[in-house]
C-alpha positions as CSV (number, residue, x, y, z in Angstrom):
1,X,-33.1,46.3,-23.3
2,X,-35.4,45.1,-25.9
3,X,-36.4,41.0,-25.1
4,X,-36.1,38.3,-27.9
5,X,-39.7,37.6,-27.0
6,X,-41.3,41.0,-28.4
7,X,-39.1,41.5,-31.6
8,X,-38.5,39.2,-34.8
9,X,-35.7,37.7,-35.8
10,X,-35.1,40.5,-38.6
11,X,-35.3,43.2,-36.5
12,X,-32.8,41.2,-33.6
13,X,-30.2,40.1,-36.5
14,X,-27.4,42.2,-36.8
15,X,-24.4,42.2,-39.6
16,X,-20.4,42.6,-39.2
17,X,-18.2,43.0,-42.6
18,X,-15.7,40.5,-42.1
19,X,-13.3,42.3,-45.0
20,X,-9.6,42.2,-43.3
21,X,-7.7,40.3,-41.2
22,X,-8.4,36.6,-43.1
23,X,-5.5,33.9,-43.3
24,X,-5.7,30.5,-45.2
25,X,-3.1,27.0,-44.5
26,X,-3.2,24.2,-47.0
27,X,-2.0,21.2,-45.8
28,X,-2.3,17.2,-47.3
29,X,-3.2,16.0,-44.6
30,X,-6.3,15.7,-42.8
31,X,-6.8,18.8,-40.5
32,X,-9.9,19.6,-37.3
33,X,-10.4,22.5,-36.1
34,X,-8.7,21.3,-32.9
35,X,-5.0,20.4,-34.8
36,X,-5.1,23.7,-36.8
37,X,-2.3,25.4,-34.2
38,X,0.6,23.1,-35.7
39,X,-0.7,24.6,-39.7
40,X,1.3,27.6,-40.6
41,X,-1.3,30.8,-41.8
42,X,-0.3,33.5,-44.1
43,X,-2.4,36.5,-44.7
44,X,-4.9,36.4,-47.4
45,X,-7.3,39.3,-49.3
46,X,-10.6,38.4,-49.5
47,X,-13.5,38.0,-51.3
48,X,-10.7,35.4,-53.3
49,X,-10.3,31.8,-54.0
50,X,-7.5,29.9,-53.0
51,X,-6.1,29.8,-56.1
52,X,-5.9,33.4,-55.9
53,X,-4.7,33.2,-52.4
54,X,-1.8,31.1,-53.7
55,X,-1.2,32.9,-57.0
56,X,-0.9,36.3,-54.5
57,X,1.8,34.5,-52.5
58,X,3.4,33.2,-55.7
59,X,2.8,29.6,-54.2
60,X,0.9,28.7,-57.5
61,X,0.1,30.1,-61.4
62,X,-1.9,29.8,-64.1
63,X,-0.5,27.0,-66.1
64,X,0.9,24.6,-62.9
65,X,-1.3,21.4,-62.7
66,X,-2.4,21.6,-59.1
67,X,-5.3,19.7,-57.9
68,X,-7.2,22.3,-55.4
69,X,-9.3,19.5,-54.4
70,X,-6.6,17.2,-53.5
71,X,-5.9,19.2,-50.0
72,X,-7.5,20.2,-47.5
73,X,-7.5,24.7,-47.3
74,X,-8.7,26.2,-43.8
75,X,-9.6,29.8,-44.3
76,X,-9.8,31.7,-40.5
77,X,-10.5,35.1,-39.7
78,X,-10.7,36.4,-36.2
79,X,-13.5,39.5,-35.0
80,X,-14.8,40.3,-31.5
81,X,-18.4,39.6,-30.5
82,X,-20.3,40.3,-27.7
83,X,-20.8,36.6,-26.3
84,X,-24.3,34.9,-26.1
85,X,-26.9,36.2,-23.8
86,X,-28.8,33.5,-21.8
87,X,-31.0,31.4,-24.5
88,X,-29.6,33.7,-26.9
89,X,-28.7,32.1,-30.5
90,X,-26.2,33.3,-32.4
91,X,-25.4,32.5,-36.0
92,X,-22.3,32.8,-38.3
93,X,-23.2,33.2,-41.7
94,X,-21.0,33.4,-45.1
95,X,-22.3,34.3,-48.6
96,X,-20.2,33.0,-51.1
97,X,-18.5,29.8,-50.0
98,X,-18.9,27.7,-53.2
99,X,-17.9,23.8,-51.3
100,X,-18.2,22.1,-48.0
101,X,-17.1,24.8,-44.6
102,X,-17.1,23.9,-41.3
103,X,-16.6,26.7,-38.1
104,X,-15.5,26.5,-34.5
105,X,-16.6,28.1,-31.7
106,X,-13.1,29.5,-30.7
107,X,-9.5,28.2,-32.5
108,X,-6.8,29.4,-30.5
């Protein structure tokens, strides 16, 4: 086993394609991670907008005047990962998110 003290970042950084298996709930009310169980989550393609997420699930169209920013959308997607290794850092990271995400640990 190689030891975070002899290797860089780079070569220690490792990459999974989170592609399927992504939901989204919108709700008006104000949502934490900790009161997501009572939101209802539907299955969602991804890279996508939630306009397009809603527009899929004929929840919304071109046309409707719906403010997006008026509610509060959780996107979740759940992967396996090897847990933490003493004084081990991990970190999630997300290209494209275009406003303000938060994560959690573990949702259940």
């Amino acid at each position: 086993m190689l030891t975070p003290s002899c290797l860089s970042a780079e070569v220690l950084s490792s990459s999974l394609e989170l592609t399927e298996g992504w939901e989204l709930a919108s709700t008006g009310e104000s949502a934490t991670p900790e009161t997501l169980s009572i939101l209802t989550f539907t299955p969602v393609h991804v890279p996508g907008t939630v306009a397009s997420a809603l527009r899929d699930q004929h929840a919304w169209r071109i046309g409707d005047l719906v403010r997006f920013d008026s509610a509060q959308h959780w996107f979740r997607c759940r992967f396996d990962a090897l847990p933490a290794e003493p004084g081990e850092q991990l970190s999630l990271r997300i290209g494209g998110i275009a406003t303000i995400a938060n994560s959690a640990d573990e949702i259940t």
